[in-house]
C-alpha positions as MATLAB code, in Angstrom:
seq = 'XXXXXXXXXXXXXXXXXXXXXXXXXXXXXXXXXXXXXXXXXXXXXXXXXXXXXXXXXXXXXXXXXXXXXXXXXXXXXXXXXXXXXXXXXXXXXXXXXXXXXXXXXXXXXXXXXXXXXXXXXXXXXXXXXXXXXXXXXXXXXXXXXXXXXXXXXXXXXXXXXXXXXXXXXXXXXXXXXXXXXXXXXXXXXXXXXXXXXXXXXXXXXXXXXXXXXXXXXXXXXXXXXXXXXXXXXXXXXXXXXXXXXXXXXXXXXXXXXXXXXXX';
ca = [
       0.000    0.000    0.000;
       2.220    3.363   -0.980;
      -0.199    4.713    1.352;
      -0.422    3.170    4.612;
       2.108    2.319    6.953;
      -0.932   -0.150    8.475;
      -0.515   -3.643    8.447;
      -3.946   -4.443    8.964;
      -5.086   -2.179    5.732;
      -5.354   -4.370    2.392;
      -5.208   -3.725   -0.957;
      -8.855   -3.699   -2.976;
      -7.840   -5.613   -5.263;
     -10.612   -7.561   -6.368;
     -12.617   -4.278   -6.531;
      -9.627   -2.708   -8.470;
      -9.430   -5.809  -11.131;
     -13.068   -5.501  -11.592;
     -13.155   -2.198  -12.640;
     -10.481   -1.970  -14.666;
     -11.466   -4.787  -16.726;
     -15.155   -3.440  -17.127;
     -13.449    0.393  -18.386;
     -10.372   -1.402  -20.412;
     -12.328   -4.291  -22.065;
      -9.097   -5.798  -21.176;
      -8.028   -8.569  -18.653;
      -6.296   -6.807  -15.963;
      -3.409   -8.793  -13.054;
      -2.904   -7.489   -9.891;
       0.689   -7.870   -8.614;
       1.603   -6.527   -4.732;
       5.085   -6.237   -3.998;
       6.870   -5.404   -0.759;
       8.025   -1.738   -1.454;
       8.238    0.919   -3.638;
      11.470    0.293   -5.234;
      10.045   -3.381   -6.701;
       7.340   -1.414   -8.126;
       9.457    0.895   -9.730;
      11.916   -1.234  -11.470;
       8.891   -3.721  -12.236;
       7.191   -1.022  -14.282;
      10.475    0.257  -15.660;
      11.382   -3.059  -16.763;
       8.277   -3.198  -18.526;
       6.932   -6.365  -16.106;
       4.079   -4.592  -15.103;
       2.312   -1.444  -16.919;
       1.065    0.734  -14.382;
       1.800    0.406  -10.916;
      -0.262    2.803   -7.895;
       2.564    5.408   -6.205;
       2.889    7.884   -3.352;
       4.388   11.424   -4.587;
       8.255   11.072   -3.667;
       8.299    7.709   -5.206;
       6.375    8.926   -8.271;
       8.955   11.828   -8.813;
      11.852    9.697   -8.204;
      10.620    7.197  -11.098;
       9.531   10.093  -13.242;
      12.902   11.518  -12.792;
      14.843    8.488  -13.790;
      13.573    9.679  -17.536;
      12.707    5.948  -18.111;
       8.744    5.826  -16.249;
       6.372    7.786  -17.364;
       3.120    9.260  -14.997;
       0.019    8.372  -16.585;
      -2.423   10.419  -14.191;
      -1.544   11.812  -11.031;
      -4.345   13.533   -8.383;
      -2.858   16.932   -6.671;
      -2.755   17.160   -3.005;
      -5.132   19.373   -1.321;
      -3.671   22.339    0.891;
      -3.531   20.316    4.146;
       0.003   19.764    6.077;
       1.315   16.595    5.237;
       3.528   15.793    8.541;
       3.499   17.019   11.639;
       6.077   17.169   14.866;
       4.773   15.798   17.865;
       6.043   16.116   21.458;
       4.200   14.390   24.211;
       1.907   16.750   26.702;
       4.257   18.147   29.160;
       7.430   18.298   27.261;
       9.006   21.641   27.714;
       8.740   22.099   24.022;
       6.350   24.529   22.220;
       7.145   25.337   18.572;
      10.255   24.426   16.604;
      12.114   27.328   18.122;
      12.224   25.335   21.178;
      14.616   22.797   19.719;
      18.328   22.303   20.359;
      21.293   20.637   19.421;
      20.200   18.050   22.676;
      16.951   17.890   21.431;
      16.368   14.468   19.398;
      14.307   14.142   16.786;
      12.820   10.791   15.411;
      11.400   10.098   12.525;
       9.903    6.977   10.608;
      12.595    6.059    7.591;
      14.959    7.762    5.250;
      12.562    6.686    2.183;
       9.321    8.094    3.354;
       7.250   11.428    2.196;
       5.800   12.040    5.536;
       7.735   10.511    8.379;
      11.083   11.498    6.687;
      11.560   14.277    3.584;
       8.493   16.206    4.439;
       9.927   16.886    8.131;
      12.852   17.511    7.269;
      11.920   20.376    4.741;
      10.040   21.490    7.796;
      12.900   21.582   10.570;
      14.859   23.527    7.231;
      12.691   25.975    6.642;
      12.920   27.200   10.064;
      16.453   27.422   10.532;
      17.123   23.632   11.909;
      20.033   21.556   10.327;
      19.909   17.586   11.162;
      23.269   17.113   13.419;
      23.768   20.601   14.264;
      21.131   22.055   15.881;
      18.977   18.161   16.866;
      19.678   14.906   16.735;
      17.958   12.453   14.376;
      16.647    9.090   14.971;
      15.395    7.266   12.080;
      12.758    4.726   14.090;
      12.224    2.132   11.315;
       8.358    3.181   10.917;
       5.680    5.915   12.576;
       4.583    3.403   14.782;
       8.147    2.980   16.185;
       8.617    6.592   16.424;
       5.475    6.871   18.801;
       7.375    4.101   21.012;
      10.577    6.376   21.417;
       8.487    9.270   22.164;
       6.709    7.214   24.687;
      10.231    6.003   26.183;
      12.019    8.837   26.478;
      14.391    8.165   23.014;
      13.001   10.884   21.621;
      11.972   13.947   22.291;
      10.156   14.657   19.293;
       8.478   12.615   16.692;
       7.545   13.548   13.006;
       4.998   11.885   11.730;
       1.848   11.532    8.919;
      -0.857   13.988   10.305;
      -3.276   11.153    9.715;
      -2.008    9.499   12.946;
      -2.809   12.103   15.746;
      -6.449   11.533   14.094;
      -6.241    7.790   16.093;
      -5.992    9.018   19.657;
      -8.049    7.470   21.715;
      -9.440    4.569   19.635;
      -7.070    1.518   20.507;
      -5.018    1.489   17.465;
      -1.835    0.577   17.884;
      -0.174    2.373   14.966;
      -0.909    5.717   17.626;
      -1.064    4.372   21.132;
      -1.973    7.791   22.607;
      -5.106    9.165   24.205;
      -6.396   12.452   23.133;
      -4.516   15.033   24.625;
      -1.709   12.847   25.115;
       0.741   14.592   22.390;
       0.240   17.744   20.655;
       1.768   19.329   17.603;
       4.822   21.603   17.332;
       5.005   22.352   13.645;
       3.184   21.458   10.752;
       5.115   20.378    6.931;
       3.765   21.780    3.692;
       1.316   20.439    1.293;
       2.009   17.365   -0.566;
       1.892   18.976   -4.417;
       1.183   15.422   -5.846;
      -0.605   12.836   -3.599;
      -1.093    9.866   -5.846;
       0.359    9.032   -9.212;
       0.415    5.858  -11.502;
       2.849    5.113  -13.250;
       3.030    3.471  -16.565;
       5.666    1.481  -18.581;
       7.126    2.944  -21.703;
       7.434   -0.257  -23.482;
       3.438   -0.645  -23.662;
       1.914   -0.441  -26.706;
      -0.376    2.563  -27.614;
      -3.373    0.930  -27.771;
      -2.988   -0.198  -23.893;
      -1.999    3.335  -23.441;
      -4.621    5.212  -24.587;
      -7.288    2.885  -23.061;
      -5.956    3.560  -18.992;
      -5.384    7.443  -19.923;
      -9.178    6.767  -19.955;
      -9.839    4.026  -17.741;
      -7.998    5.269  -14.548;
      -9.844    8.463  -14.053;
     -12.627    6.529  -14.411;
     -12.203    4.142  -12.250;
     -10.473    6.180   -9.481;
     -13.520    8.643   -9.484;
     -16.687    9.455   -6.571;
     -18.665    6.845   -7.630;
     -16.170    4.128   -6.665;
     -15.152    5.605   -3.469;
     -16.529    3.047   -0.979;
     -15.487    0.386   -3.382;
     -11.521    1.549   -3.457;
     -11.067    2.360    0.159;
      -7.433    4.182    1.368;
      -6.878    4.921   -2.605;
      -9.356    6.904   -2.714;
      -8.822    8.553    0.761;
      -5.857   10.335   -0.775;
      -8.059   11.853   -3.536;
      -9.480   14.892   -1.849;
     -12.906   15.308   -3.024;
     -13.622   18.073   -5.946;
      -9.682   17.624   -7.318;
      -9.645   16.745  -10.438;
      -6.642   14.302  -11.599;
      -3.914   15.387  -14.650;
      -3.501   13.137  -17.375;
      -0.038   12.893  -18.445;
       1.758   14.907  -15.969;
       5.348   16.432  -17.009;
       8.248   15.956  -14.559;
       7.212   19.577  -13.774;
       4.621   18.359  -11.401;
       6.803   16.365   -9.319;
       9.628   19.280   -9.302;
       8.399   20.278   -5.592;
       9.847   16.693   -4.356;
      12.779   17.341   -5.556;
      13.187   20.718   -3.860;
      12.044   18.893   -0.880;
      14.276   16.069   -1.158;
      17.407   18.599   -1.845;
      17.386   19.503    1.723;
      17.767   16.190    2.916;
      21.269   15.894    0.865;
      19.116   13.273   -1.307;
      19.378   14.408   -5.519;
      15.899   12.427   -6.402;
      17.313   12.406   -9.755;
      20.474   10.004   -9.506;
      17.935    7.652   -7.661;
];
């Protein structure tokens, strides 16, 4: 899922098959893989045609010159991350932090817990190893446990989580009130792209430039679950997006010392 850190959240895939099919005329194969890198090189390979991607990912394959984005939805003008400190830390903004101060976030590959953050702590004035310490946690959920320990003082985060408090879920075992926000990231320019292989033939081509705004529209919302949670309502999606689109991620990702485009 390229978005969901959830275990427990599963891919609609028989609802995605179905669809596709019934707007392509075609016979369509689902294939999940464990990360974003397999889906990359899959489509780039030309093993699979399209595959479903988050925005860093999508500008990172976009930039290789090699995948092309078929349709990608824009974000809507809500933060993406957000820094959380637990209730009575002595912490109130970002202005609060120091070079003691440490910092956790999720993984080095991911939008929210890692590259959106980061642009964050940059744009006011905070440099990774000079004025914090960072803790890369392995995943939000892991963050949340340093936080809760003590190994952190801070942790950046999706702002999807602090939306679980109080209902049991272990991916944010915090009440409400609990934790409470420091500093909020940007918007996400791009929040969902697919990507398609530039070996298919035209024919295929043409038919999902049609079929996937189609299919990935209101009327299918229930049906498509978390894919369609990242499709604000009233945004319309862009069909054939150039690497323009996806230039913001590579701003983003400058800061963190990471050039998307030798990826």
């Amino acid at each position: 899922m390229p978005l969901s850190d959830d275990p427990s959240v599963e891919t609609p895939v028989e609802a995605m098959t179905e669809l596709l099919e019934e707007e392509t005329g075609m016979s369509v194969e689902i294939t999940e893989v464990p990360n974003y890198s397999a889906v990359i090189e899959a489509v780039r390979a030309g093993h699979e045609d399209i595959g479903i991607m988050s925005g860093f990912p999508s500008a990172l394959a976009v930039n290789t010159g090699e995948v092309d984005s078929l349709v990608a939805w824009p974000g809507d003008d809500s933060p993406v991350s957000t820094c959380l400190v637990l209730d009575d830390s002595p912490l109130e903004s970002l202005e609060d932090i120091t070079p003691e101060t440490t910092v956790a976030f999720a993984d080095p590959a991911s939008s929210s817990g890692y590259f959106m953050p980061i642009h964050m702590l940059d744009q006011a004035g905070l440099t990774a190893g000079e004025d914090f310490e960072e803790l890369f946690s392995g995943g939000h959920d892991r963050s949340f446990l340093a936080l809760t320990e003590g190994q952190a003082d801070v942790a950046c985060t999706s702002t999807i989580f602090p939306q679980l408090a109080g209902q049991d879920d272990p991916m944010f075992p915090f009440e409400e009130g609990e934790t409470r926000s420091i500093g909020e990231s940007m918007s996400m320019p791009i929040s969902m792209s697919f990507l398609g292989s530039q070996s298919m033939g035209d024919e295929k081509r043409e038919a999902l430039l049609e079929a996937i705004p189609a299919v990935f529209s209101e009327e299918n919302r229930d049906e498509l679950g978390l894919y369609m949670e990242a499709m604000p309502e009233g945004t319309e999606p862009i069909v054939e997006p150039g690497a323009e689109a996806f230039q913001p991620f590579v701003d983003v990702a400058a800061v963190a010392d990471v050039d998307i485009s030798d990826l």
